[in-house]
C-alpha positions as CSV (number, residue, x, y, z in Angstrom):
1,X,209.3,136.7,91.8
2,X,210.0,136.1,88.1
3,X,213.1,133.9,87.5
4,X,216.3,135.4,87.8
5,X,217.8,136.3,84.3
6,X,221.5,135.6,85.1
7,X,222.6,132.5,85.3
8,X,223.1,130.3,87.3
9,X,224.9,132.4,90.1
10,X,221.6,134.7,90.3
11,X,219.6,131.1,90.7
12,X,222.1,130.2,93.4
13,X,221.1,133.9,95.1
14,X,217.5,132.9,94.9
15,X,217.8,129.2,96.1
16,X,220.2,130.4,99.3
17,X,217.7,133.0,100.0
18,X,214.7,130.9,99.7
19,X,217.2,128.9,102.8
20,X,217.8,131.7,104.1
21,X,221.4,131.5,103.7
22,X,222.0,134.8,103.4
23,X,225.4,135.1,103.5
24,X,225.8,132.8,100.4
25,X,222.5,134.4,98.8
26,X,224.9,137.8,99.3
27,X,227.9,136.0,98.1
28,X,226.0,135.2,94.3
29,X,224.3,138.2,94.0
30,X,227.1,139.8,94.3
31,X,229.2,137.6,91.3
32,X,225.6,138.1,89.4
33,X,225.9,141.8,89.6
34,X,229.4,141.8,88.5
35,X,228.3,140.2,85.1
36,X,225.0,141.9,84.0
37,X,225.1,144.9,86.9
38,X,221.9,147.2,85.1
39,X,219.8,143.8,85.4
40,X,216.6,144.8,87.0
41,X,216.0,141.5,88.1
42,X,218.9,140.8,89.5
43,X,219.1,144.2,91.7
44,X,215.6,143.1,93.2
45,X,216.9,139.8,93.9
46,X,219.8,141.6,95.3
47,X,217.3,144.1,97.5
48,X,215.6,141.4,98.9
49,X,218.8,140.0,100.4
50,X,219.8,143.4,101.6
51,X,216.5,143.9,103.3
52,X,216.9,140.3,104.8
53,X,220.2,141.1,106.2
54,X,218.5,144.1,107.5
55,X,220.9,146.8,105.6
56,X,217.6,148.7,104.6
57,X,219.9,151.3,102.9
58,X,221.7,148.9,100.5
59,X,218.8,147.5,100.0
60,X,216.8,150.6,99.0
61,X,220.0,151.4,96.8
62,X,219.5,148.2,94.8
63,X,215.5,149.2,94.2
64,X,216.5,152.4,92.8
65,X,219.3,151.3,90.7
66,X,216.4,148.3,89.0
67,X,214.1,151.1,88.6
68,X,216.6,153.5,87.0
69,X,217.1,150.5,84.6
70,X,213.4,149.6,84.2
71,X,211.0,151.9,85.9
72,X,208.1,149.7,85.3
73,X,209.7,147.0,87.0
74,X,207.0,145.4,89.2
75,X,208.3,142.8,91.7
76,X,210.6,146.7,92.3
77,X,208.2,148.9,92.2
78,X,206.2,146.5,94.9
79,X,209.5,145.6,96.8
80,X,209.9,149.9,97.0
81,X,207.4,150.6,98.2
82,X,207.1,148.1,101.0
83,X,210.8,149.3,101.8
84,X,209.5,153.2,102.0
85,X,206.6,152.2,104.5
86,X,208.5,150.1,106.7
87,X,210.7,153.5,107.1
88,X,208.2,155.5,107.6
89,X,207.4,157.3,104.0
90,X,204.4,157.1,103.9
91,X,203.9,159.6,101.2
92,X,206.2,158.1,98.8
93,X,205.1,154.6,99.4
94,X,202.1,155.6,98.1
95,X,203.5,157.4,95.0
96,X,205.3,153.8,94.1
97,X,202.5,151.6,94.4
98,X,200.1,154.3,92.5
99,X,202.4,154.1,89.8
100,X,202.5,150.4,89.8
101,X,198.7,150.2,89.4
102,X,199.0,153.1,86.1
103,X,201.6,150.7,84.5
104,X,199.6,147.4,85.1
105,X,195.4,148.7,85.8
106,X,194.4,144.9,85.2
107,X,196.6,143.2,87.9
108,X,194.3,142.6,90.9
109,X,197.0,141.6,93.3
110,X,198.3,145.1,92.7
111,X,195.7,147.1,93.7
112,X,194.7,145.3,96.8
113,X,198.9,145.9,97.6
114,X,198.1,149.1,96.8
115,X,194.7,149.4,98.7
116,X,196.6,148.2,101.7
117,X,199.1,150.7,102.1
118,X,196.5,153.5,101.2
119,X,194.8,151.5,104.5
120,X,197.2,151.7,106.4
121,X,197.6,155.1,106.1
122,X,193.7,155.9,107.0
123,X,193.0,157.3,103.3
124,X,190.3,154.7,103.7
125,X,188.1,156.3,101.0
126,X,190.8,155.9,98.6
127,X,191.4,152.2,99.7
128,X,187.9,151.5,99.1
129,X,188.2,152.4,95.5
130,X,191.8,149.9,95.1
131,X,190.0,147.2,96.8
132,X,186.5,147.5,94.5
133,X,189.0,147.5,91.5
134,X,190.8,144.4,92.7
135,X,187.1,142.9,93.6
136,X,186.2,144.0,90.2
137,X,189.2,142.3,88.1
138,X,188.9,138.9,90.1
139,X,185.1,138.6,91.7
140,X,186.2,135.2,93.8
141,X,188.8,136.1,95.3
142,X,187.8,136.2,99.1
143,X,190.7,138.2,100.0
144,X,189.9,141.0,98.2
145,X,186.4,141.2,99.1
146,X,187.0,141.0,102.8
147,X,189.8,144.1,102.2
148,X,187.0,145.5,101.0
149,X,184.8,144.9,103.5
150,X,187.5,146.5,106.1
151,X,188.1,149.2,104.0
152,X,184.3,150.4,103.7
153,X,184.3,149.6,107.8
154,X,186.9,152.0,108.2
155,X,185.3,154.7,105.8
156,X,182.0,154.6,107.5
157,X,180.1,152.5,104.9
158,X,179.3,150.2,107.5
159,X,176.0,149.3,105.8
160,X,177.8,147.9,102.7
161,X,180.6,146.4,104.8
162,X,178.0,144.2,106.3
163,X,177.1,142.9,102.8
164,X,181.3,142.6,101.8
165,X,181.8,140.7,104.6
166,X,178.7,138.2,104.1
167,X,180.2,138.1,100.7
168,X,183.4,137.3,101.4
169,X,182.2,134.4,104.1
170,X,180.2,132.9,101.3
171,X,183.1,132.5,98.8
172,X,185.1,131.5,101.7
173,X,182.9,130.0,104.6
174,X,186.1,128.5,106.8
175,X,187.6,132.0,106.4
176,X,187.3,132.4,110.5
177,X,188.2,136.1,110.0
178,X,185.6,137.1,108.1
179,X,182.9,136.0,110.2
180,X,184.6,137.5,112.8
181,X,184.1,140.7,111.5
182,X,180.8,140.4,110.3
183,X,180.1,139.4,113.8
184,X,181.6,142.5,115.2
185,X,179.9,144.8,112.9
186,X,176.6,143.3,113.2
187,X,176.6,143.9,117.4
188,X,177.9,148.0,116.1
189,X,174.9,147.6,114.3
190,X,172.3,146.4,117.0
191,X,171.7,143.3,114.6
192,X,172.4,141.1,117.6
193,X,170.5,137.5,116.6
194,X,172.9,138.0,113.2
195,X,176.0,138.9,115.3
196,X,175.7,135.7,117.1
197,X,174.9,133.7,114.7
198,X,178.1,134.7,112.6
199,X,179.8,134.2,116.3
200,X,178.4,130.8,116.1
201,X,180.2,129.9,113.1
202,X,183.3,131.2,113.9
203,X,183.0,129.0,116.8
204,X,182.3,126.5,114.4
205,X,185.8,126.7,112.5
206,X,187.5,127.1,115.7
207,X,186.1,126.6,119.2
208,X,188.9,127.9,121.3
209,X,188.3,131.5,119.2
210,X,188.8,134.1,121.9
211,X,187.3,136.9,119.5
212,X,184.2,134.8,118.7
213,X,183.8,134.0,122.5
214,X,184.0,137.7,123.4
215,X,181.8,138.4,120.7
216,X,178.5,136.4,121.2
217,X,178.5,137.3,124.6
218,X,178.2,140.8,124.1
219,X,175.7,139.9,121.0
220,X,173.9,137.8,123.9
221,X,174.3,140.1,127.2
222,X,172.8,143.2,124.2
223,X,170.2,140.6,123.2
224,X,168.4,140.3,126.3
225,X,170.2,136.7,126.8
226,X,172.8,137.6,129.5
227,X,172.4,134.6,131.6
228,X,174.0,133.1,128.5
229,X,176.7,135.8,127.6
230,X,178.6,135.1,131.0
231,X,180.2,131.6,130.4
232,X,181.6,133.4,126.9
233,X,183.2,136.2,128.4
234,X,184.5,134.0,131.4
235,X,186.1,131.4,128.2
236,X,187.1,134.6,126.4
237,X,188.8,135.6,129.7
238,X,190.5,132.5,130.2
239,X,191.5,131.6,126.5
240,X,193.6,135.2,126.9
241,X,194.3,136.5,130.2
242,X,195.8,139.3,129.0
243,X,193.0,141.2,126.9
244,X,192.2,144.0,128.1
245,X,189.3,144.2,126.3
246,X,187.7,141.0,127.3
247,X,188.2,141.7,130.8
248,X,186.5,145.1,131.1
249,X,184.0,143.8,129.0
250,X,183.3,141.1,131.8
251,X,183.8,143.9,134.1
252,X,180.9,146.0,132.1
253,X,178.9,142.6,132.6
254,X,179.5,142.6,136.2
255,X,178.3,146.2,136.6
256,X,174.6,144.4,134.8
257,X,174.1,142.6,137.6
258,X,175.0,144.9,140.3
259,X,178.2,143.3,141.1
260,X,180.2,146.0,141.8
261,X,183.1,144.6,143.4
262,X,183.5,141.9,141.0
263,X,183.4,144.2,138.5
264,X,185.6,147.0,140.1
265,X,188.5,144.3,140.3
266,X,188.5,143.0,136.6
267,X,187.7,146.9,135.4
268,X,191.4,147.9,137.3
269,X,192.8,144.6,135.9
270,X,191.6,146.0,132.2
271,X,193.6,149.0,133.0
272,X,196.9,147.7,133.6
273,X,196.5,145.6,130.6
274,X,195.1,148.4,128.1
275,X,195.8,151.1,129.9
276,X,194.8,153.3,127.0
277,X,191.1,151.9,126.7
278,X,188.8,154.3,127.5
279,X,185.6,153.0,128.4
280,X,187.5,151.1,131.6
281,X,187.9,154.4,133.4
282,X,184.4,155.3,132.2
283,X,183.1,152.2,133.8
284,X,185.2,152.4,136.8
285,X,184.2,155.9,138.0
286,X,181.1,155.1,137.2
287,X,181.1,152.5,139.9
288,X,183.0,154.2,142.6
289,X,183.2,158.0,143.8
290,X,186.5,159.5,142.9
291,X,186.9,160.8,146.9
292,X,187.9,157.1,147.2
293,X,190.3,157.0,144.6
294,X,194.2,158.2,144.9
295,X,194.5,161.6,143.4
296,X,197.6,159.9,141.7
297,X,195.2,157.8,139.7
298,X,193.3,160.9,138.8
299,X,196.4,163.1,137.6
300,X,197.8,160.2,135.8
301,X,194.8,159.5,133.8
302,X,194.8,163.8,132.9
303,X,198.2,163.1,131.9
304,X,197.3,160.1,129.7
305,X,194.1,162.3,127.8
306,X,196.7,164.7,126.7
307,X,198.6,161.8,124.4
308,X,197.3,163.1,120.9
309,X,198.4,159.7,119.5
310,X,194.9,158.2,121.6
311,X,192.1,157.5,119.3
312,X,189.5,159.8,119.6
313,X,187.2,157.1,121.1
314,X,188.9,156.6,124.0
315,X,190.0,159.7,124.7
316,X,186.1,160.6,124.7
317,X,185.7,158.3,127.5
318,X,188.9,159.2,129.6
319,X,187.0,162.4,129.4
320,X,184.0,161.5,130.6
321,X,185.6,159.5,133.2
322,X,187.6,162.6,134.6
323,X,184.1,164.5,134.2
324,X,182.8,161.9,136.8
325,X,185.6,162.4,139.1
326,X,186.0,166.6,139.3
327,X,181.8,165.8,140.3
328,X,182.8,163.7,142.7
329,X,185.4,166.1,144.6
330,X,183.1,169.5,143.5
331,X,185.0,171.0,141.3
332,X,182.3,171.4,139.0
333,X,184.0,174.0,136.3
334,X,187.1,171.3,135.7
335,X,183.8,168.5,135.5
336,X,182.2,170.4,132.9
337,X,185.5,171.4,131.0
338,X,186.3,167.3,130.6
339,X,182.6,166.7,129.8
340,X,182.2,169.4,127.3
341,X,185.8,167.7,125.4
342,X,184.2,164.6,126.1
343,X,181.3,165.8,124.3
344,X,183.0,167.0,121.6
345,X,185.3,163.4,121.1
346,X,181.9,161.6,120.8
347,X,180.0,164.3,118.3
348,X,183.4,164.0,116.4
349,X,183.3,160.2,116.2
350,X,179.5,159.3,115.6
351,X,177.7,162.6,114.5
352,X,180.3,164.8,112.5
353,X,179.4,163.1,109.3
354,X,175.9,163.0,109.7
355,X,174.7,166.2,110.7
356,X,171.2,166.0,112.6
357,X,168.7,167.5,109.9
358,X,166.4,170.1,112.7
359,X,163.8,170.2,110.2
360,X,163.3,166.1,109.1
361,X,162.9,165.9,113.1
362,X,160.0,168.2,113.6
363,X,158.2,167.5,110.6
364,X,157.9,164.1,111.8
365,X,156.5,164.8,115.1
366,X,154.0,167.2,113.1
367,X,153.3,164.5,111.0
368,X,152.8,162.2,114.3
369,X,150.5,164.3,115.3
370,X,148.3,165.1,112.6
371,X,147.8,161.5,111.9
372,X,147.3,160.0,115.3
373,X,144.3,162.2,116.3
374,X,141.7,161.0,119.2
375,X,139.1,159.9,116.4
376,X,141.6,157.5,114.9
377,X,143.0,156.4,117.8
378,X,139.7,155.5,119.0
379,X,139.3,153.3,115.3
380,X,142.3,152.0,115.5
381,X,141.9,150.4,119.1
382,X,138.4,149.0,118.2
383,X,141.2,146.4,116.1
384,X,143.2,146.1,118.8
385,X,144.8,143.4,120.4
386,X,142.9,142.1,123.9
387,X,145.8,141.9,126.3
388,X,147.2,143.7,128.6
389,X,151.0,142.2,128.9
390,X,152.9,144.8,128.0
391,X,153.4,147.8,130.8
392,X,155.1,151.3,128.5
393,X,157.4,153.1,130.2
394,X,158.0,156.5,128.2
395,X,160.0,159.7,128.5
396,X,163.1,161.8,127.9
397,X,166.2,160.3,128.2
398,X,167.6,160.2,131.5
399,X,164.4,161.5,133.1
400,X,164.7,158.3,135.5
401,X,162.9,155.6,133.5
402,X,165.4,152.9,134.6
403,X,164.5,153.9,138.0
404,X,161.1,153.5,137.9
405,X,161.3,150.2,135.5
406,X,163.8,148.8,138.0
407,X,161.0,149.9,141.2
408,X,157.7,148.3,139.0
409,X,160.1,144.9,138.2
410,X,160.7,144.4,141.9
411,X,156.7,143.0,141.8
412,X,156.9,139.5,141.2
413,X,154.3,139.8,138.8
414,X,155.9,142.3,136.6
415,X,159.2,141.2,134.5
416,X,161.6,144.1,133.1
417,X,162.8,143.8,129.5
418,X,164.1,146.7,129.5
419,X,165.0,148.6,126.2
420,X,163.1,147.1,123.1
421,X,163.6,148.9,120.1
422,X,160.9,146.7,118.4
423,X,158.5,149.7,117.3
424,X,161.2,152.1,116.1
425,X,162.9,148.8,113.8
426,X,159.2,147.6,112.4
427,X,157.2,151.2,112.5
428,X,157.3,151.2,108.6
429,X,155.3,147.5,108.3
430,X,152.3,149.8,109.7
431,X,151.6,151.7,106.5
432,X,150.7,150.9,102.9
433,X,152.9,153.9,101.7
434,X,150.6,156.3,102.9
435,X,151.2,158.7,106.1
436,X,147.8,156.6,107.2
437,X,148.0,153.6,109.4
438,X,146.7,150.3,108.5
439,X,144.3,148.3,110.8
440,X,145.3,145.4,110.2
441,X,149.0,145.8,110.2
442,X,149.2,147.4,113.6
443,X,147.2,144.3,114.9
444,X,149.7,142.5,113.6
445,X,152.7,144.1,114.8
446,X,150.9,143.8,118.1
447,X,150.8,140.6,118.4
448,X,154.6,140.0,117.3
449,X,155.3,142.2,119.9
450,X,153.3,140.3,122.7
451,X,154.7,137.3,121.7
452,X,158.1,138.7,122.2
453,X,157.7,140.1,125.6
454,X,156.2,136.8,126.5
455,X,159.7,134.5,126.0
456,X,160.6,137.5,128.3
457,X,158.5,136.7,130.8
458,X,156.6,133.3,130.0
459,X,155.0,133.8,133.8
460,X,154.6,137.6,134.1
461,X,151.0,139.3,134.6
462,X,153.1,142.8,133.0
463,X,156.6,142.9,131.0
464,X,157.8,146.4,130.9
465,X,159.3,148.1,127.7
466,X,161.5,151.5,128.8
467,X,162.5,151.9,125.7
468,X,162.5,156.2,126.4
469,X,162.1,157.5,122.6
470,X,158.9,155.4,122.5
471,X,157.5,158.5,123.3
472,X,157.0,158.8,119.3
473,X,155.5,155.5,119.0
474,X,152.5,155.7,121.2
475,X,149.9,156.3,118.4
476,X,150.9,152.9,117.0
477,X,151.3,151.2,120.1
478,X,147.7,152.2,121.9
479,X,146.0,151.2,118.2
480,X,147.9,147.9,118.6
481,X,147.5,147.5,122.1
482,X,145.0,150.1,123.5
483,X,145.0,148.2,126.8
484,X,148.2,148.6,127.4
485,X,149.4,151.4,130.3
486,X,151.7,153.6,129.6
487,X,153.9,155.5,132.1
488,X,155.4,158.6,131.1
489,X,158.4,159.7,133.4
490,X,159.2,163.3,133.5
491,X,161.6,165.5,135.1
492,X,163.2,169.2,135.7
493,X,164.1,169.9,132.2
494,X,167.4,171.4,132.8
495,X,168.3,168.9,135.0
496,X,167.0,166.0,132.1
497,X,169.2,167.8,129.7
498,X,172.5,168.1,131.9
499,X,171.9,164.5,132.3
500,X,171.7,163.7,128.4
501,X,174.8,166.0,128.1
502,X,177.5,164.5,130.9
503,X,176.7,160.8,130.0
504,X,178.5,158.6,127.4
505,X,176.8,156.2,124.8
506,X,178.2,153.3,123.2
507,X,175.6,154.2,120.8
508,X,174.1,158.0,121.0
509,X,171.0,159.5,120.0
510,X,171.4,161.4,117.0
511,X,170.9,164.8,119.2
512,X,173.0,163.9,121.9
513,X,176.3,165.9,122.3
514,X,175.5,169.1,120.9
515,X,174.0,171.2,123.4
516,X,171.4,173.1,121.0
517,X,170.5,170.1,119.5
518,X,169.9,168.6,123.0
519,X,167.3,171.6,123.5
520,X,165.5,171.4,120.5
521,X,165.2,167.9,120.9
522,X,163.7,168.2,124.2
523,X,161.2,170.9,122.9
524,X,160.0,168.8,120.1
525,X,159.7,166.0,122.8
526,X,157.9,168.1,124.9
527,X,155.4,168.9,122.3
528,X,154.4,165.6,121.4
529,X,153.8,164.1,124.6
530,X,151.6,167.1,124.8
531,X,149.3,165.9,122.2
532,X,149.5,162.1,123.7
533,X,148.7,163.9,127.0
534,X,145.5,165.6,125.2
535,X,144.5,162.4,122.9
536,X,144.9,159.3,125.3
537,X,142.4,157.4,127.5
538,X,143.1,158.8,130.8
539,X,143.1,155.8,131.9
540,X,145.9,154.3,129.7
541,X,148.1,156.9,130.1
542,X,149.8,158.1,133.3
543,X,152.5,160.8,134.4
544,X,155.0,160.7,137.2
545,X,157.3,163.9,137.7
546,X,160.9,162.6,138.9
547,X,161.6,164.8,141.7
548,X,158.1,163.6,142.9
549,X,158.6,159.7,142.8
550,X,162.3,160.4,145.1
551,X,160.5,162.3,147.6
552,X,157.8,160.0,147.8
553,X,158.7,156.6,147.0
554,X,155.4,155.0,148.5
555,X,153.1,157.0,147.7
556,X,154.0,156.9,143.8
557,X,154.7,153.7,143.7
558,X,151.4,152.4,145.1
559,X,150.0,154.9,142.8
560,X,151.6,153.1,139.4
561,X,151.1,149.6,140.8
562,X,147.3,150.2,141.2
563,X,147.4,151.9,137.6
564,X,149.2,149.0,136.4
565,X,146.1,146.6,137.7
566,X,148.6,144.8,139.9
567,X,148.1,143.9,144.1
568,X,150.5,146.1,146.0
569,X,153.5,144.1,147.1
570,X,156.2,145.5,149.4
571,X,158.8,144.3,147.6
572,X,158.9,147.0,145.4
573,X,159.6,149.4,148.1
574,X,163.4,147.4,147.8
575,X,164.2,147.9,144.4
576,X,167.7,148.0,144.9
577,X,167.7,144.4,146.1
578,X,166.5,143.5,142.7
579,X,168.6,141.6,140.7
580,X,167.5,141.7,137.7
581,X,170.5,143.3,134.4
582,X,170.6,146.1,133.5
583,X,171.7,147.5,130.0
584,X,171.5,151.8,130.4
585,X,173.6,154.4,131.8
586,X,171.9,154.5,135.1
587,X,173.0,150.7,136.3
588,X,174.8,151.3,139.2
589,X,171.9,154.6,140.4
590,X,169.1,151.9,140.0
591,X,170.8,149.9,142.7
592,X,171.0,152.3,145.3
593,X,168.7,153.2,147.5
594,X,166.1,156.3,146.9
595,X,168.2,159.2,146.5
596,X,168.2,162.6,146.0
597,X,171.5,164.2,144.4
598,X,170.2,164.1,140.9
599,X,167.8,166.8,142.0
600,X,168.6,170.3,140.6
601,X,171.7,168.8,139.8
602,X,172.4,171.5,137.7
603,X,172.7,174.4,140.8
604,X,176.2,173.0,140.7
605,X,176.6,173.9,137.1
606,X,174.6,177.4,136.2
607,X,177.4,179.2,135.4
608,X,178.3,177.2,132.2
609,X,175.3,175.8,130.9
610,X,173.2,178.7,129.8
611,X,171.7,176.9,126.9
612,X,169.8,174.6,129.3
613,X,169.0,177.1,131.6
614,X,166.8,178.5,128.6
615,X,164.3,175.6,129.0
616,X,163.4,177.3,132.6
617,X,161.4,179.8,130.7
């Protein structure tokens, strides 16, 4: 704050308050005011004591009588409207610190105060522009490029966020917040290595971080190194008992490796700590039927989804959760009523501003399949790589390809890696900016990819890739690697779809929770694995029907080990003694034994899921 302009007992004010002495701060603001009493300064001075004294109403008096005598008064106009949020006028708060930034545009410390409230508020589209102006009229400032940074976060410019925050870590590199945040982002982002590596620096600065603990692991346990992500989330755990979050995510962990009762225990210890965390239920009916739960569990958590003041995320999942349960007990319209909201939570929070474009879709898969034909296939693979590593599994989503990777990865010749999004993130290195493959590139890409799946399995004779939506990549992946089987996993197509509709993603497809764009999806899919079916080597490419493989374990599974060029081994007639992680939806089905309840699954839904039903035709 300026210096006081009365003298001295306005000095005397500020030195006492700067003590906090506030009754003798009082005392000479008060003989201050009864010399020069229309002194803006000296009102502020004299708000600030108020406010300290927690007399918000004498001190709000004060403001308004500086600001009657100087309405551009800034330490005021600042002082105002920090004094209007904290009581909750929001409105007006932001009026007073607009007008601050009209009266003084070059001040940077102004518009980041004035981005913060905006913020705070959730205008963050209107924050972003305060904080780019602050950025703008003082470049180095690290503060005001991490605001920044939040702010585009928050405004779903995640993409530039990544690059505010790796700004504001590079004018700042011991600021252990930012790369907090860029770690964070990064694992929204599926840019895992990056995510750790920011976790690592963070841990750097401070090795007792809780936030950077938590962090890498879930950067490691969604990188494929989960033997390394459990000693972080254990330390995260410990370093703050009382997280919530840490502790279901070690629960979420625990579900990974099929340690159910481990993870059962943390998950219910989650919920007493965050009782408002959504994807704890999720997890926790996911992992035991509801018909062994209290009923006064299940109507407190419909109580709890009816607090508007939940974020939408959550509430999504405490939908989902309760979706589970009504399953569980057969009341299937309540189930489908909590899925459908919990459908509609999740569109709302990840699809909403980014309408799926139909059209962009198809024209894609027609594109797919007018370049992929059997004749260049066949001159792509002359180019190929020599190996046959890697074992493809392919198909809808939730058509059971976690069941079958988790029944071929029982063989001890055969390692699971489970989801690799490697051909979806380097499909454009294939092409010289034509529609028209390139040799030479594929071959390359090929052996990246090998050399990937071997640190997966330095030993294995096969490494598996389930990846489901590689379905679209299997032109480029037979001309890489045309010895390579592929598996494709099918299943009843209303059933597939029900599936794709009642589960919660951390990260969704962009078709998933609309039910027309489920269908449409599922048509498009089901035309292009009609061209694969008519274009690849029969014997590269194999189908298994879903309903089939659960009615006949043995059978199929001696079928797909002989296609895979393996000796049979009994082992994989146990697959739910396997303990191998896994990251997907069907983690705790995978471990069960052979079972039949997902089969025409949706009898116990017709009535409300006539959209699906359509794909019966």
């Amino acid at each position: 704050m300026s210096s006081p302009t009365e003298m001295p007992h306005a000095e005397l004010a500020m030195r006492a308050l700067q003590q906090n002495r506030l009754g003798e701060a009082s005392k000479q603001v008060l003989l201050a005011l009864e010399r020069t009493p229309a002194d803006s300064q000296v009102l502020v001075l004299a708000s600030m004591i108020a406010s300290q004294q927690r007399d918000l109403g004498l001190s709000e008096s004060y403001l308004r009588r500086a600001l009657e005598a100087d309405p551009d008064n800034k330490e005021g106009l600042i002082v105002l409207s920090k004094l209007l949020e904290t009581t909750k006028r929001h409105p007006e708060a932001i009026s007073v610190a607009h007008h601050a930034v009209t009266v003084f545009p070059d001040d940077a410390d102004l518009w980041g105060h004035f981005g913060l409230i905006l913020a705070r508020q959730g205008a963050f589209a209107e924050a972003v522009e305060a904080f780019s102006r602050a950025r703008i009229l003082d470049p180095r400032n690290p503060v005001a490029v991490q605001n920044l940074a939040t702010a585009l976060a928050d405004a779903g410019h995640e993409h530039e966020a990544i690059e505010a925050y790796q700004d504001a870590t590079k004018l700042n590199p011991r600021n252990i917040g930012a790369w907090i945040s860029l770690a964070r982002i990064l694992l929204m982002h599926g840019r895992f290595p990056e995510s750790i590596k920011a976790a690592d620096r963070a841990l750097d600065l401070d090795r007792i971080s809780q936030p950077a603990h938590l962090l890498r692991a879930l950067a490691l346990s969604e990188n494929a190194q989960g033997s390394e992500a459990e000693p972080h989330l254990r330390r995260a755990v410990k370093l703050n008992p009382k997280d919530g979050l840490a502790k279901a995510a070690l629960g979420y962990w625990f579900q990974e490796e099929g340690r159910f009762p481990e993870s059962l225990q943390i998950i219910e210890e989650a919920i007493g700590l965050l009782p408002d965390h959504g994807f704890a239920y999720y997890n926790f009916f996911r992992a035991k039927k509801a018909t062994e739960v209290e009923p006064s569990f299940i109507e407190a958590l419909k109580t709890r989804v009816q607090n508007s003041g939940l974020p939408v995320r959550d509430r999504g999942y405490m939908h989902y959760a309760l979706g589970k349960a009504h399953e569980d007990l057969r009341e299937y319209e309540a189930a489908m009523r909590f899925y459908t909201e919990g459908n509609r939570c999740a569109y709302e929070i990840w699809l909403s501003k980014r309408p799926w474009e139909r059209e962009d879709y198809h024209n894609r898969f027609s594109r797919t399949i007018e370049v992929f034909d059997k004749n260049r296939l066949a001159n792509l693979a002359k180019d190929g790589l020599d190996t046959d590593l890697p074992l493809i599994i392919v198909g809808m989503m939730r058509s059971g390809t976690s069941l079958l990777e988790q029944i071929l990865s029982s063989h001890p010749d055969v390692v699971g890696a489970g989801e690799l999004p490697f051909w979806h993130d380097n499909e454009d290195e294939a092409y010289d900016g034509d529609p028209i493959p390139n040799g030479t590139k594929i071959r390359a890409l090929g052996e990246r990819y090998t050399e990937r799946l071997r640190t997966l399995g330095p030993n294995a004779k096969r490494v598996t890739d389930k990846l489901p939506h590689n379905y679209a990549m299997l032109g480029l992946i037979h001309g890489a690697l045309p010895n390579a089987k592929i598996v494709h996993v099918k299943r009843n197509p209303v059933d597939n779809c029900l599936s794709i509709y009642t589960t919660a993603y951390q990260r969704p497809p962009v078709f998933a929770h609309d039910r027309d764009n489920i269908v449409f999806a599922y048509r498009e899919y089901e035309r292009i694995i009609a061209h694969w079916r008519a274009v690849l080597p029969a014997d590269r490419f194999i189908e298994v029907q879903y309903e089939d493989l659960v009615s006949d374990r043995e059978y199929w599974t001696r079928k797909l080990i002989d296609f895979s060029g393996l000796e049979w081994d009994d082992a994989c007639l146990s697959h739910e003694t396997n303990q191998r992680a896994v990251r997907t939806p069907s983690l705790w089905q995978v471990r069960q034994p052979i079972y039949k309840t997902s089969v025409e699954r949706w009898k116990r839904f017709e009535p409300w899921i006539p959209e699906f039903l359509a794909l019966q035709d």
